[in-house]
Each structure stands twice: as C-alpha cells, then as structure tokens.
C-alpha positions in Angstrom: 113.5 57.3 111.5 112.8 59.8 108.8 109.5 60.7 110.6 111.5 61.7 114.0 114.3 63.8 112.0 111.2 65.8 110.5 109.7 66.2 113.6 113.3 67.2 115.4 113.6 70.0 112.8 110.4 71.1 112.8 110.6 71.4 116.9 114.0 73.2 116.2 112.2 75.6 114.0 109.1 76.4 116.0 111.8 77.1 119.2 113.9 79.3 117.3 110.8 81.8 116.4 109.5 81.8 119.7 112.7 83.1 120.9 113.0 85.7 118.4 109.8 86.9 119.0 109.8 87.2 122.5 112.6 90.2 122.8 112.4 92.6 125.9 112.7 95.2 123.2 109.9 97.5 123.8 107.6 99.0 121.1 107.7 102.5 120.2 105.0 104.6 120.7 104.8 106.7 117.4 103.0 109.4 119.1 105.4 109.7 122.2 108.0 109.7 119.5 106.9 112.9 118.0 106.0 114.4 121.1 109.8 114.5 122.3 110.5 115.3 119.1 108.3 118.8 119.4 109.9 119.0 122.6 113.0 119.3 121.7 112.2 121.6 118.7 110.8 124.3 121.1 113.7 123.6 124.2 116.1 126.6 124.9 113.3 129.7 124.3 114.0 132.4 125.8 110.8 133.6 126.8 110.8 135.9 129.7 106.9 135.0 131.4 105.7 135.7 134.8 103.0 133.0 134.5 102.5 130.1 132.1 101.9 130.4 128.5 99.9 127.7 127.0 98.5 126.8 123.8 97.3 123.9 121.0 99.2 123.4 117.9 97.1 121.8 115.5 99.7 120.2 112.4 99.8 117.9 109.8 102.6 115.8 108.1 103.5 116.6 104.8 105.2 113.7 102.3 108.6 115.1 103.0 108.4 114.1 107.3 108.1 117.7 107.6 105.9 119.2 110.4 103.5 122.3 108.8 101.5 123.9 111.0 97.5 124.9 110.6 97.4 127.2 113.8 98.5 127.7 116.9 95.7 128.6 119.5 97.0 130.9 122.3 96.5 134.7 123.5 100.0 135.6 123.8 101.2 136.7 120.0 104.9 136.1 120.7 104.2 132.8 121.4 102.3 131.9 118.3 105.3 133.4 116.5 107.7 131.2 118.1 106.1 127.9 117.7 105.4 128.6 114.0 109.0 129.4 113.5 110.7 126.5 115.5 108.2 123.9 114.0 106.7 125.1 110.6 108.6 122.7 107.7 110.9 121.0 110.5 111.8 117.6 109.2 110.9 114.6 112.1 111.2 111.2 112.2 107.5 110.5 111.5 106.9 106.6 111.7 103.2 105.6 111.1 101.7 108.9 110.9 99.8 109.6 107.8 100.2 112.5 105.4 97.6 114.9 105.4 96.0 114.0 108.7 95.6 116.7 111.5 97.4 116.7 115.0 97.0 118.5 117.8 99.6 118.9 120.7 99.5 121.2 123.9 102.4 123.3 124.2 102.9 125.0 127.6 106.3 127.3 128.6 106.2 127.3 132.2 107.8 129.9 134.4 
C-alpha cells in the first residue's frame, strides 16, 4: 500500500511540472526587445527629407543598461547628430546582452 501512495505522489508531481512548463507564454526575443526599444527612442523626429535617410548604428551596453554609441554610419550629418543625441547614455531594459559587446542596428527615417 505504501508502494502505490509513493507512486500516486510521485505521478502527482511529475503532472504538475508538465503543466507548468508547458505555458502558451511566449519567449522574448532579447534582440527584438531592444530593437523596439531604439525604435521608440528615435519616434517623433522631425526631420524634413525628400528621400530616405539611412544609416548603421554600431553600440555597446555599458554596466548601467545604458546604450553608448561607437558611430553612426550615414552621409547626412543631421542625422548622425540626432541618433547620437536620442540614444547615446539612454538607459534600456537590456536582458541577456553582455556589457562591452558591439551591436549594430540599421536605422532608416523614411519619407
């Protein structure tokens, strides 16, 4: 009897984890994370452009979450300007990136 009430619980036991570890939540993507993040840092410019402005941010993350940023590859000045001053030292919620590593996002402000 004490065999069956051991195996009972352990049954119990082996359900209940399955369960928790099958919930719908769904994993976040550290990278998209930071990309909406940017995205949000550079919304609402006010850049007056008749074609598209592009250009590649290259960043690291410093201890502090902050965003510092190496350069900012582009041929329009007033765009380089703008990134580096809506993203240089911003604080972001950077899960599992590692401090001191290089990043590179595109940036494009369309028309």
């Amino acid at each position: 009897m004490r065999k069956i009430s051991l195996v009972l619980v352990a049954a119990t036991m082996f359900a209940a984890v399955n369960v928790s570890a099958n919930s719908n939540a769904e994993p976040v993507n550290p990278t998209k994370n930071l990309s909406t993040q940017i995205h949000q840092l550079l919304e609402s410019n006010s850049f007056d452009v008749e074609e598209d402005l592009t250009a590649k941010v290259q960043f690291t993350i410093n201890k502090d979450g902050e965003i510092v940023v190496l350069s900012v590859d582009t041929v329009n000045d007033s765009l380089e300007g703008f990134v580096k001053g809506r993203l240089n030292y911003k604080k972001v919620d950077a899960i599992d990136f590692k401090e001191g590593r290089t990043y590179t996002v595109p940036v494009r402000i369309a028309v």
